[in-house]
MARVORO-307573 format. One line per 8 residues: their letters; for each residue x, y, z of N, C-alpha, C. Coordinates in nm, 2 decimals, padded with zeros to 4 digits. Layout:
REM MARVORO-307573
A> X/Y/Z/X/Y/Z/X/Y/Z ~ ...;
***
This chain:
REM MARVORO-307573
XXXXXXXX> -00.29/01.76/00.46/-00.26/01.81/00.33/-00.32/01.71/00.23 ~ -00.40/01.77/00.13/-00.50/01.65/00.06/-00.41/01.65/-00.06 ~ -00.38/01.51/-00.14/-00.34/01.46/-00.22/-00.39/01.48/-00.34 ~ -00.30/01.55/-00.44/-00.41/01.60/-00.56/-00.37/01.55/-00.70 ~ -00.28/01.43/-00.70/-00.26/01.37/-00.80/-00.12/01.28/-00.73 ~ -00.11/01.14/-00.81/-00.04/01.04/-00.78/00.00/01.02/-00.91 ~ 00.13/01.00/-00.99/00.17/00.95/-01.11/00.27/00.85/-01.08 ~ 00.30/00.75/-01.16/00.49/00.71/-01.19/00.53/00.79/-01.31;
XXXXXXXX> 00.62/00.78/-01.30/00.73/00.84/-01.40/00.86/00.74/-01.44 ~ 00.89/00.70/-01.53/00.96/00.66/-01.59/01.12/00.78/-01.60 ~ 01.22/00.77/-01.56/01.33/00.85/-01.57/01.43/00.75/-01.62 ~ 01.52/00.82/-01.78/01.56/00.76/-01.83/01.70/00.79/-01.81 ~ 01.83/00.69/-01.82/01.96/00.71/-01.82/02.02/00.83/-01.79 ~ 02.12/00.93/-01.74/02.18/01.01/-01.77/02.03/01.09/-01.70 ~ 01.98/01.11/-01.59/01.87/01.21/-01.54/01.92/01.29/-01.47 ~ 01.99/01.30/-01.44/02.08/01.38/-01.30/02.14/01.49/-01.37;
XXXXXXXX> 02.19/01.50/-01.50/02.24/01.55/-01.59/02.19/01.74/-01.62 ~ 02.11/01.70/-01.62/02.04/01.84/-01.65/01.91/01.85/-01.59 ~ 01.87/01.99/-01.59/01.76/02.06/-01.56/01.79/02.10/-01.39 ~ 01.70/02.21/-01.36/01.74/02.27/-01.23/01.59/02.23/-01.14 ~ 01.65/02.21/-01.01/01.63/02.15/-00.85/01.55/02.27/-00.81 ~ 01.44/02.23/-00.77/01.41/02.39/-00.68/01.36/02.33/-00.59 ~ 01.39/02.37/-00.48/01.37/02.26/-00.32/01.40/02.14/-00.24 ~ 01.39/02.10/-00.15/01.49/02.02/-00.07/01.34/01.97/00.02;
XXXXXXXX> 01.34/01.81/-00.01/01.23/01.73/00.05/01.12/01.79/-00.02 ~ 01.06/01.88/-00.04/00.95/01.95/-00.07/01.01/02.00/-00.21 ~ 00.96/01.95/-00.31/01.02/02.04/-00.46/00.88/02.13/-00.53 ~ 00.96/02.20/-00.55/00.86/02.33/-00.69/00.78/02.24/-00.76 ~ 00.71/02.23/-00.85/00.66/02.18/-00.99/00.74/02.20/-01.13 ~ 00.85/02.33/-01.10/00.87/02.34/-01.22/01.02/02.30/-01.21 ~ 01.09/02.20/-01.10/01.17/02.07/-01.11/01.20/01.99/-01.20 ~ 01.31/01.99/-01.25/01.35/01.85/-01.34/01.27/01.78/-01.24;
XXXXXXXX> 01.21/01.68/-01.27/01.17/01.59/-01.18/01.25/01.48/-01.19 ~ 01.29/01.41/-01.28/01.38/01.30/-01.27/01.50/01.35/-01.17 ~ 01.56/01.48/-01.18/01.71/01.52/-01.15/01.64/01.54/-00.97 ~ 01.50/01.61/-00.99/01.46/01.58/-00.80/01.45/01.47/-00.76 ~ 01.44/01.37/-00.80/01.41/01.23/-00.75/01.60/01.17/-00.71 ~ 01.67/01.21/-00.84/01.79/01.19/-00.77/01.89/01.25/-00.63 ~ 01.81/01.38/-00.67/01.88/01.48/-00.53/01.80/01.45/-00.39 ~ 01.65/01.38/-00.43/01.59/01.31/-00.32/01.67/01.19/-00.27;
XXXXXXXX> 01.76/01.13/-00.33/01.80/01.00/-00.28/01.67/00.88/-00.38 ~ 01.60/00.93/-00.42/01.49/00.83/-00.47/01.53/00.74/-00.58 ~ 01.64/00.80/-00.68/01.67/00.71/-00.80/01.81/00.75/-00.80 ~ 01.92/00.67/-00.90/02.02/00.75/-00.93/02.05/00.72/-01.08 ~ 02.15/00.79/-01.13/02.17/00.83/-01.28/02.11/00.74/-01.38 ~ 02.13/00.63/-01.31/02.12/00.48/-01.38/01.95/00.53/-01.47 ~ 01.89/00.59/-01.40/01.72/00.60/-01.41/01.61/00.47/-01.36 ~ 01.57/00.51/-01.39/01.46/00.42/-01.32/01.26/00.47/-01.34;
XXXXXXXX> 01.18/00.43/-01.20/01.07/00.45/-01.19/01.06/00.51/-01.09 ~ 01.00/00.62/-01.08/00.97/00.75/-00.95/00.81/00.74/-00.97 ~ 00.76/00.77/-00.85/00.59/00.81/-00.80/00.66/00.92/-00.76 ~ 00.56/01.00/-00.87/00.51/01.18/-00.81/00.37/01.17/-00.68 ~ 00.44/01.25/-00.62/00.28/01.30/-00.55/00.26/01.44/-00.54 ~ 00.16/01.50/-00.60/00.14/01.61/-00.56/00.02/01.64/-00.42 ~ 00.08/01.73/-00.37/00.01/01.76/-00.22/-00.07/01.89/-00.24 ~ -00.01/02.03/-00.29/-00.04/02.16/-00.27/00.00/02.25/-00.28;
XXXXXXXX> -00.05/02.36/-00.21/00.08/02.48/-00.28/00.15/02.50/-00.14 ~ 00.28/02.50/-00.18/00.41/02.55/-00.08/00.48/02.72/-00.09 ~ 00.46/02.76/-00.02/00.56/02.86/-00.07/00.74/02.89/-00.01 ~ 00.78/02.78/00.05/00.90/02.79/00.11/00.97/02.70/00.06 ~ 01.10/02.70/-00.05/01.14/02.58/-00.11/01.29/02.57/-00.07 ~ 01.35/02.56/00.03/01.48/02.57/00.06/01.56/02.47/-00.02 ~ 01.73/02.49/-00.03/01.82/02.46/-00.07/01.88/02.39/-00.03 ~ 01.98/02.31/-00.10/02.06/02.20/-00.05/02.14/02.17/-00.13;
XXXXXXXX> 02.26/02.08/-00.12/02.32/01.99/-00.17/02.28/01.86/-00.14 ~ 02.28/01.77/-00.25/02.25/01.59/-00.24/02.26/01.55/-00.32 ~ 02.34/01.45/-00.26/02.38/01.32/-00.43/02.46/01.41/-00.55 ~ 02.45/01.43/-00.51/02.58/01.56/-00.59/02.49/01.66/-00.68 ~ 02.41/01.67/-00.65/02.32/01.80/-00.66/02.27/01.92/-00.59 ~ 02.31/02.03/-00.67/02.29/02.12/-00.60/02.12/02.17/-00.60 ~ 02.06/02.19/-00.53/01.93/02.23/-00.57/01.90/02.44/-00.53 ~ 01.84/02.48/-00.59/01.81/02.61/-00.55/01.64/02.67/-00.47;
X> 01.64/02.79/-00.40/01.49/02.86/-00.38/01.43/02.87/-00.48;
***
């Protein structure tokens, strides 16, 4: 799977808070991304610094619960 962009991101205070999850290990693009990084385990509310990676296109985005997030398809 070829790598098609690498960023950091900056996620500020209170990220967990809003916006909706779409996927579990594998997220959508149109992800809060801060609130995916938390339901990844990668940051928590506090905020912090996340690396995006983008890989490709997926079409299977299953669901979960983590870190007290619920994420959806």
């Amino acid at each position: 799977m070829p790598i098609l962009l690498v960023s950091r991101i900056y996620c500020p205070r209170g990220c967990a808070q809003t916006g909706t999850v779409i996927g579990s290990v594998v997220y959508h693009q149109l992800s809060a991304l801060c609130r995916a990084a938390v339901h990844a385990g990668r940051l928590n509310n506090a905020g912090g610094t996340v690396t995006l990676v983008a890989t490709g296109n997926f079409a299977d985005f299953g669901a979960s619960m983590a870190n007290g997030i619920q994420s959806v398809t």
